[in-house]
VOGU-3710 file (C-alpha; in Angstrom, 3 decimals, decimal comma):
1> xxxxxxxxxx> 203,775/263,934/284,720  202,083/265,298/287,632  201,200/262,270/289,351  204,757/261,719/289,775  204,787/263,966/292,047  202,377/262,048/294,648  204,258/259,613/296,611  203,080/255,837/296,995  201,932/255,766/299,804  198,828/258,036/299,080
11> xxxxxxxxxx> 198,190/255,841/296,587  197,847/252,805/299,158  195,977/254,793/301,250  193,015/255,380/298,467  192,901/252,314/297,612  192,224/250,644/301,322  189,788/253,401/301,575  187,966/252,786/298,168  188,239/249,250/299,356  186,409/250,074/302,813
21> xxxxxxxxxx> 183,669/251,866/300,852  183,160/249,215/298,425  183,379/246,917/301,436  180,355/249,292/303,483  178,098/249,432/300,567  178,484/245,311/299,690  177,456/244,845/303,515  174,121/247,187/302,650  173,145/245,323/300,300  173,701/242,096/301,904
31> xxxxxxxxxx> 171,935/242,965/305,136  169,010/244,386/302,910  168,650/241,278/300,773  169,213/239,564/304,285  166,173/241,522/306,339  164,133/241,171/302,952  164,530/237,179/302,726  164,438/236,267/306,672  160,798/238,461/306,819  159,588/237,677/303,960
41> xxxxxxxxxx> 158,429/234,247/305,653  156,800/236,071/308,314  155,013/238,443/306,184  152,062/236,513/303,953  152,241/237,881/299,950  148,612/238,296/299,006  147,480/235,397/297,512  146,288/235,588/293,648  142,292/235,640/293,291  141,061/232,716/292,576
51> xxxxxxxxxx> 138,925/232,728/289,435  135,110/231,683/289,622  133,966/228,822/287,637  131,303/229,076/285,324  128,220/226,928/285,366  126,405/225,113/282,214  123,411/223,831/283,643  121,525/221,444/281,378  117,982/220,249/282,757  116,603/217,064/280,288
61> xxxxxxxxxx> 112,758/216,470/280,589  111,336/213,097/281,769  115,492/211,576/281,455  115,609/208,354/283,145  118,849/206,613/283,637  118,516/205,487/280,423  121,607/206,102/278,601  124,783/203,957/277,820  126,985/204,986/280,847  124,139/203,209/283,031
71> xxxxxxxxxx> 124,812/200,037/280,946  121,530/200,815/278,654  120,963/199,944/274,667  120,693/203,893/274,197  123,086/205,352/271,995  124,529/208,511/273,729  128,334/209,048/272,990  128,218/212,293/273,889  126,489/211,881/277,561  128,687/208,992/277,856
81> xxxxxxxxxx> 131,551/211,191/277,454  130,793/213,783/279,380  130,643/211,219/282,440  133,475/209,301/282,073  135,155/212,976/281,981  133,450/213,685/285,239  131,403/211,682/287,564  128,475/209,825/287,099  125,570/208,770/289,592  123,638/205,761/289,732
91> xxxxxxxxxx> 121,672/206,570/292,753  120,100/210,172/291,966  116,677/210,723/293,161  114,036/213,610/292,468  111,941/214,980/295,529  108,481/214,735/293,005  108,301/212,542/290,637  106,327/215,218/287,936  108,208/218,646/286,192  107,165/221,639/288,233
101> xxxxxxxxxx> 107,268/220,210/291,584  110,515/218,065/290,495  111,851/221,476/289,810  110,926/223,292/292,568  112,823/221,062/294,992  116,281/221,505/292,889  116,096/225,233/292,342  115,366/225,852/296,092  116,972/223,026/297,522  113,806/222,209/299,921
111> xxxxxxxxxx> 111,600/219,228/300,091  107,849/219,780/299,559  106,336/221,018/303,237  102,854/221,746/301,702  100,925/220,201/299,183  101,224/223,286/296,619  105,144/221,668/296,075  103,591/218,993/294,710  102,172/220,810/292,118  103,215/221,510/288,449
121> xxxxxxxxxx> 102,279/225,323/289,874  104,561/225,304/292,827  107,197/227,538/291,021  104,110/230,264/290,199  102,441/229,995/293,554  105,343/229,757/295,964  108,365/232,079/293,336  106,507/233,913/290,837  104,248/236,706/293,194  107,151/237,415/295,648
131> xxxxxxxxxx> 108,971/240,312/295,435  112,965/240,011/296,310  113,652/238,552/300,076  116,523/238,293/301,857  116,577/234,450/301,182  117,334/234,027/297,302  114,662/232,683/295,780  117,076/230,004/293,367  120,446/228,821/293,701  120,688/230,836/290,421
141> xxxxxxxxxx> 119,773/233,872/292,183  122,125/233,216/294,727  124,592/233,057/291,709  123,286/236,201/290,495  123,917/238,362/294,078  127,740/236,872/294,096  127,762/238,400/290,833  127,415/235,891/288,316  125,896/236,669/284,676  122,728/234,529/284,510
151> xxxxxxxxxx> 120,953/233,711/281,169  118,200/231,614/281,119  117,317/229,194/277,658  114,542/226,992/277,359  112,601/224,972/280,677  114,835/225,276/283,672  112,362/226,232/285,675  108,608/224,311/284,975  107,363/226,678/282,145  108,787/225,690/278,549
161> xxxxxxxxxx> 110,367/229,563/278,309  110,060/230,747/281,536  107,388/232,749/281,512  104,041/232,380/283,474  100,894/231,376/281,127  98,568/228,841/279,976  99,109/225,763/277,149  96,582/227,897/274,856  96,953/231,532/275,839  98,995/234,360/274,450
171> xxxxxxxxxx> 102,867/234,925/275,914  103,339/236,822/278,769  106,043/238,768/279,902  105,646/237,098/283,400  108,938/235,418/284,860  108,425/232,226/286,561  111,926/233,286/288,548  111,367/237,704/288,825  114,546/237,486/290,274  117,183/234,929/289,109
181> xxxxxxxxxx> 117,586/235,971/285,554  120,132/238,512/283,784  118,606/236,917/280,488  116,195/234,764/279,631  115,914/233,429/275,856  114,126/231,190/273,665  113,597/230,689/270,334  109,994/229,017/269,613  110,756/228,794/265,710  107,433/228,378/263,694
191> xxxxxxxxxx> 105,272/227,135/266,628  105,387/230,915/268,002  104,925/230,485/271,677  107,040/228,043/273,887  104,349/225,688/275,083  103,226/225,222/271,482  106,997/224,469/271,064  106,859/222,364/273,753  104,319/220,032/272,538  106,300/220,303/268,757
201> xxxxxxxxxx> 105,490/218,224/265,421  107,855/218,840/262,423  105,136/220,374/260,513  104,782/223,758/262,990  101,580/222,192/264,735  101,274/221,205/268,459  99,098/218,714/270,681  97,022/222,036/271,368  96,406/223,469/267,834  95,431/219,816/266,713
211> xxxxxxxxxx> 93,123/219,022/269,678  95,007/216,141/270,866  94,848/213,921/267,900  97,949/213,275/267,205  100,481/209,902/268,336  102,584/210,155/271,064  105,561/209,960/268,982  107,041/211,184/265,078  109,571/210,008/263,166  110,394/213,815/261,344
221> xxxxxxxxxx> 111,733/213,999/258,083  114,107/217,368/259,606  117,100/218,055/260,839  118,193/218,787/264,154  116,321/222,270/264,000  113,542/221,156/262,827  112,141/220,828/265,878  112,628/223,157/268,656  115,389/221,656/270,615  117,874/222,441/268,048
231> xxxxxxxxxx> 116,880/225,829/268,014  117,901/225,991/271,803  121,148/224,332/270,649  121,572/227,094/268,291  120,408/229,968/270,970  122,742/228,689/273,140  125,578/228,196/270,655  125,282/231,710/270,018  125,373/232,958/273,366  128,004/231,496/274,629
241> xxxxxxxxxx> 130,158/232,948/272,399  129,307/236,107/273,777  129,399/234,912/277,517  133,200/234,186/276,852  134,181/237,934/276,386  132,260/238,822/279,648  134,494/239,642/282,593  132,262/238,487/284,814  131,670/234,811/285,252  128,314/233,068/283,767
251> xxxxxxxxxx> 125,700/230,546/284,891  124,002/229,462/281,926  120,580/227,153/282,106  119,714/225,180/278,895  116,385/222,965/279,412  115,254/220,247/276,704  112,394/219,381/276,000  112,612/215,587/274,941  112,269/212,911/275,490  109,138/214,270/277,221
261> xxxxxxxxxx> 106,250/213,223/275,205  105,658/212,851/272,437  108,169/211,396/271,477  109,331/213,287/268,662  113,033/213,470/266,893  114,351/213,599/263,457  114,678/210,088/261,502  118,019/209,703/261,712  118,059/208,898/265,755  115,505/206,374/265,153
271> xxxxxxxxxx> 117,339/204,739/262,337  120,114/204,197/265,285  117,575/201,444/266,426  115,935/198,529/264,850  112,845/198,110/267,262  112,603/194,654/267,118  116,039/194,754/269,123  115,110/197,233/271,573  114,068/195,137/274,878  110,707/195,067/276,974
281> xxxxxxxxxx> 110,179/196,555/280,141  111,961/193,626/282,450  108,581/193,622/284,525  105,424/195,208/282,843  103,062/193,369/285,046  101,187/195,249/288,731  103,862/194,578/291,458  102,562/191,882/293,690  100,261/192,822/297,410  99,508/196,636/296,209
291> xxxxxxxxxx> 96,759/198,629/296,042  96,191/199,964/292,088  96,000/203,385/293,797  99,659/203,392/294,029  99,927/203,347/290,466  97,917/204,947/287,621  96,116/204,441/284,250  98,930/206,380/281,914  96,553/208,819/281,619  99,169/211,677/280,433
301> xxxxxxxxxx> 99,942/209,237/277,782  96,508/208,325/276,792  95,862/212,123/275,993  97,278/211,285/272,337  94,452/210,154/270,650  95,846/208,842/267,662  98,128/206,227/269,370  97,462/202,758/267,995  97,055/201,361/271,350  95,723/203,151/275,084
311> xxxxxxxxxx> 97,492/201,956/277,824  95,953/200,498/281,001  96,384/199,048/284,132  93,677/196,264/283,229  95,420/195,110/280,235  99,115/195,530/278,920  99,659/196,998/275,344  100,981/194,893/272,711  104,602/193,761/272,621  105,228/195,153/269,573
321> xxxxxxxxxx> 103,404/198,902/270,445  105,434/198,792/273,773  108,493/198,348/271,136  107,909/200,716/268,681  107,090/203,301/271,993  110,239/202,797/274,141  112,066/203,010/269,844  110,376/206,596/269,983  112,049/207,516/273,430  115,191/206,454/272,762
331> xxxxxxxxxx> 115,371/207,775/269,582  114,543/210,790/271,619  117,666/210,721/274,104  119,486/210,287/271,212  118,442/213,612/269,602  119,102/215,657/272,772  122,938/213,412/273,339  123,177/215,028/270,036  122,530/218,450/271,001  124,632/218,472/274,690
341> xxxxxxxxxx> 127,320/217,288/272,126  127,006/220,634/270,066  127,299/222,425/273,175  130,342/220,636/274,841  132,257/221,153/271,491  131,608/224,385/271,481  132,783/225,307/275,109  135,939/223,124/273,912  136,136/225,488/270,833  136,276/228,160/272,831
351> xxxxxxxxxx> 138,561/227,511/275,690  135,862/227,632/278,317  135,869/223,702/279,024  139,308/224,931/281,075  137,064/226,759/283,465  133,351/225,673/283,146  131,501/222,912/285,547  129,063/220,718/283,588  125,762/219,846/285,053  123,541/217,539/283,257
361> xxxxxxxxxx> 119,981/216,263/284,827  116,812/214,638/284,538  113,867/216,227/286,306  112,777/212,793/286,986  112,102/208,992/285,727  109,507/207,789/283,296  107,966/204,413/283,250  108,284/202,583/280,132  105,651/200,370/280,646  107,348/199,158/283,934
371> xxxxxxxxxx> 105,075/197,862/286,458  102,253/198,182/283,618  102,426/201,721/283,682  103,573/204,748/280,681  104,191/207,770/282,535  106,216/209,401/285,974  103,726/210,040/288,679  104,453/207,033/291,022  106,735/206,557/293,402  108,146/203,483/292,391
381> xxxxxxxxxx> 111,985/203,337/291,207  111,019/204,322/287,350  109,471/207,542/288,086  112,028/208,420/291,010  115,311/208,028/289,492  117,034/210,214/286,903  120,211/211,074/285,229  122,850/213,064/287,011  126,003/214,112/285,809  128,686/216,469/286,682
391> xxxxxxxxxx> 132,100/217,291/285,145  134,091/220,074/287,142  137,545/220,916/285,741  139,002/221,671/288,994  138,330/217,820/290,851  140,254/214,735/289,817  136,993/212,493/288,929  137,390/211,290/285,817  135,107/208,068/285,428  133,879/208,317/288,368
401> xxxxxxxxxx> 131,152/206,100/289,539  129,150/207,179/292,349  126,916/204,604/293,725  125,878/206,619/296,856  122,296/207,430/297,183  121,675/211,389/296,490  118,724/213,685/296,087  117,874/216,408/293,635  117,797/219,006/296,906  121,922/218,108/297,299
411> xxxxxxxxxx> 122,387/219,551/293,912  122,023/223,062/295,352  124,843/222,786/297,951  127,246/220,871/295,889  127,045/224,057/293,362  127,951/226,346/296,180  130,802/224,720/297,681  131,841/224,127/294,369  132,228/227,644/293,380  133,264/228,332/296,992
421> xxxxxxxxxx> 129,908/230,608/297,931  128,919/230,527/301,403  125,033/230,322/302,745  124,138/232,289/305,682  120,626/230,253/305,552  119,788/226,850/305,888  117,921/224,433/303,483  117,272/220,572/303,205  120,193/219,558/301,001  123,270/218,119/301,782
431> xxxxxxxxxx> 126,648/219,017/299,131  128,411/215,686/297,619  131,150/216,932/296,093  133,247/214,914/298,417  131,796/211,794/296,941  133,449/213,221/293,525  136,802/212,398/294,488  136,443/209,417/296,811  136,167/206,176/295,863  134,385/205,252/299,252
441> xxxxxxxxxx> 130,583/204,316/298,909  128,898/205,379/302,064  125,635/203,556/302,970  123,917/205,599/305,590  122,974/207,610/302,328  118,703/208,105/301,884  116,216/209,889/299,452  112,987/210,660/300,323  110,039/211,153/297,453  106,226/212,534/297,874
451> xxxxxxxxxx> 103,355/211,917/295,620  99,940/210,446/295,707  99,633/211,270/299,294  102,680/209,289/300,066  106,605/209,227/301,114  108,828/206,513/300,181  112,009/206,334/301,395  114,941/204,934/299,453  118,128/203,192/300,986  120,386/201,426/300,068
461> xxxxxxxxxx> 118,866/197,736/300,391  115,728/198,881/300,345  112,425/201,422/299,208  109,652/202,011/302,181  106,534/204,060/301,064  104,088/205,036/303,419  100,671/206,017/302,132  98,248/208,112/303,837  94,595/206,883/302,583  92,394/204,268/303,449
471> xxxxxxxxxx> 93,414/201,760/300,807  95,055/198,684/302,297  97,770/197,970/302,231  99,222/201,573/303,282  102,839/200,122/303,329  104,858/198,779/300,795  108,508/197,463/301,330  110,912/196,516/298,368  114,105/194,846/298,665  116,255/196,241/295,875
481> xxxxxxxxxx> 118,963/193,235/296,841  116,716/190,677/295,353  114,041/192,692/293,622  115,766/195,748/291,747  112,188/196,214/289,563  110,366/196,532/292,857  108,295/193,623/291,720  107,160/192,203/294,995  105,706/193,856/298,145  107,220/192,430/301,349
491> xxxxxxxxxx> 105,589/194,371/304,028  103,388/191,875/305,956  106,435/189,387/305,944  109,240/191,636/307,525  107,896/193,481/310,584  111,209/194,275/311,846  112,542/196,090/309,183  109,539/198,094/308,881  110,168/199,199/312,321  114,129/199,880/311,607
501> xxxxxxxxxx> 112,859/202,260/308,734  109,544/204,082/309,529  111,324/206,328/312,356  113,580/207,454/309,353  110,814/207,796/306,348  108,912/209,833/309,517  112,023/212,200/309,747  111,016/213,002/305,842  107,557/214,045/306,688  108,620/218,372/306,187
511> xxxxx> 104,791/218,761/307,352  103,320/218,035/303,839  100,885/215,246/306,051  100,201/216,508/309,083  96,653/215,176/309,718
//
């Protein structure tokens, strides 16, 4: 009843002024939405951090490219699988073709400049007795100072655990690497130290506690722990399980032992094989117009004393020992394909495959009784060129083949720009992760090797070495086009490519011959 007493026009009037304020406070919000949107492009949101891979590192002893991805007999699913997931390189070459020195190189990314990196002792001599520099003394330290968790399991770097001491002494508490290391682990088992481990026979004895008379090979009646490469499996197993509730991001090393001599694994890898089957070396005799110098009398090899047969440069083994021998290595590779399955799964298991790049490598080749020779230590193709594989979940490589030739000092790089680390110092390697993606083979590619007071220089037609001694002939040229066993030395007959290549192989020469 009392509103009837207002008259209508008042109400008109509050309405077109509730309308105006509706009207002002609509235009607010418009205009702010309006300022937010049109700066909003001129004003960068902070980008999201990007999270930091992890890195499984897996270092094989003595692994040629001898598996079934590089179109061998070998049975290795598991490697296989791992490359076609990633990429795969046919062209990988180690600076020194022995463990120590081979190792050296990788972990520091440097050629040899002195004669100590030849040495299985380079790591002790040239790591081991320095305190901590400004330079990073691995690329795993270098992980390490960017603030990666670092554990260490089995040989990454030339000892079998890491740790500075003889075959036959007591364990130290040394570090091969003071400085690169969070953790380092290993598990010996029954053999007690890690070169007696090293050196392994089903029953708990070594080469060193028997004196050396043993074979070079065993066919154990075990399982896959029965000899100590399982337990690194299982070590490793174990902590990565752990790793994967770390905030931080990891780089874990795992090193195998096999197939370095002797060629021990459990029975059933060798029963994968019938050795009648398994093929010869496709050229066991000397290489044509060489010294013997460049080669050597398998005298690693030889140091079993109960082998049925010693192998020489003078005279060839039996067909059926050389058999039963490369039956021993393969069986071998099989054991540890085996074991880098276990470890894949398990990343797979736990989720970490979505965020973990995959290294797997050979610290160099191993002649099979190629060019009359069992052993590394040359540098001809078989001792030079190893097994490299990498499988990165952020690059679109799947199956891919990468014929390019690449060193074990590019390894180093690659890692970095990988995880997107810079270097404010320089070293001899060059990063090929481009060559991951591209399906471009490049040419201009080289690899240079040192041993036996030599360099050889590999391209892609051909391998120059250049040794400095007083053995004739000094120079020997191989043309992988038409020779891929590096059967034949052509030097004398092709003077002109000698002097297209020499200039280049001279580039090589870090110093380590400097008469």
């Amino acid at each position: 009843m009392i509103l009837s007493f207002w008259p209508t026009s008042y109400f008109l009037i509050t309405l077109e002024l509730t309308g105006c304020i509706i009207h002002y406070w609509m235009f607010r919000l418009f205009f702010v939405l309006g300022f937010t949107f049109f700066f909003s492009g001129c004003v960068k949101s902070p980008a999201p951090e990007k999270i930091r891979p992890n890195i499984l590192f897996i270092a094989v002893d003595d692994l040629r490219t001898e598996l079934g991805i590089y179109n061998s007999d070998v049975k290795s699913p598991n490697l296989d699988s791992l490359a076609r997931a990633g990429s795969y390189f046919t062209h990988h070459y180690v600076q020194v073709p022995t463990c120590g020195a081979s190792r050296h190189a990788l972990l520091t990314g440097m050629r040899p400049s002195k004669p100590i990196h030849l040495s299985n002792q380079a790591i002790e001599k040239e790591i081991s007795e320095k305190p901590e520099q400004a330079i990073p003394e691995t690329f795993i330290h270098k992980f390490r100072r960017e603030g990666y968790h670092t554990a260490g399991i089995g040989k990454i770097s030339h000892s079998a655990d890491g740790l500075v001491y003889g075959y036959e002494e007591p364990v130290s508490n040394k570090r091969e690497l003071p400085h690169s290391w969070d953790e380092l682990l290993f598990d010996p088992g029954k053999w007690e130290t890690g070169w007696n481990a090293f050196f392994a026979y089903a029953s708990g004895e070594n080469r060193q506690s028997l004196k050396k008379q043993v074979k070079p090979y065993e066919k154990g009646y075990v399982d896959d722990d029965g000899y100590p490469d399982g337990l690194t499996t299982k070590l490793a197993l174990t902590k990565l399980r752990e790793l994967k509730n770390k905030e931080e991001p990891f780089f874990m090393g795992v090193g195998y032992f096999k197939p370095h001599l002797p060629f021990n694994a459990p029975k059933k890898y060798w029963d994968l094989y019938d050795s009648d089957r398994i093929p010869l070396a496709p050229y066991p005799k000397i290489p044509e117009d060489i010294h013997l110098k460049s080669l050597h009398g398998s005298g690693e090899f030889n140091q079993y004393a109960l082998g049925e047969e010693k192998a020489s440069l003078s005279e060839a083994v039996s067909d059926a020992y050389a058999k039963k021998l490369r039956h021993a290595y393969w069986a071998s590779i099989s054991y540890i394909d085996a074991q880098i399955g276990r470890l894949w799964k398990e990343l797979k298991t736990l989720g970490l495959d979505k965020n973990t790049i995959i290294v797997v490598w050979g610290d160099h080749g191993w002649h099979l009784g190629d060019q009359r020779v069992w052993g590394k230590h040359t540098l001809f193709e078989n001792a030079l060129k190893s097994t490299l594989i990498v499988k990165s979940p952020y690059l679109d490589h799947k199956n891919q083949k990468v014929d390019q030739i690449l060193e074990t000092v590019d390894i180093y790089p690659t890692l970095m720009e990988l995880c997107d680390l810079k270097m404010d110092y320089a070293i001899d390697g060059e990063s090929f992760a481009h060559t991951m993606e591209s399906i471009q083979k490049s040419s201009d590619g080289v690899a240079y090797g040192y041993f036996k007071n030599g360099i050889t220089l590999r391209t892609d037609a051909y391998r120059l070495t250049q040794y400095y001694r007083e053995e004739e002939p000094t120079l020997e040229l191989y043309d992988h086009t038409l020779d891929p066993w590096e059967s034949r030395n052509i030097a004398k007959d092709n003077a002109d490519i000698i002097q297209e290549l020499v200039p280049i192989l001279e580039e090589g020469n870090t110093g380590l011959y400097d008469f």
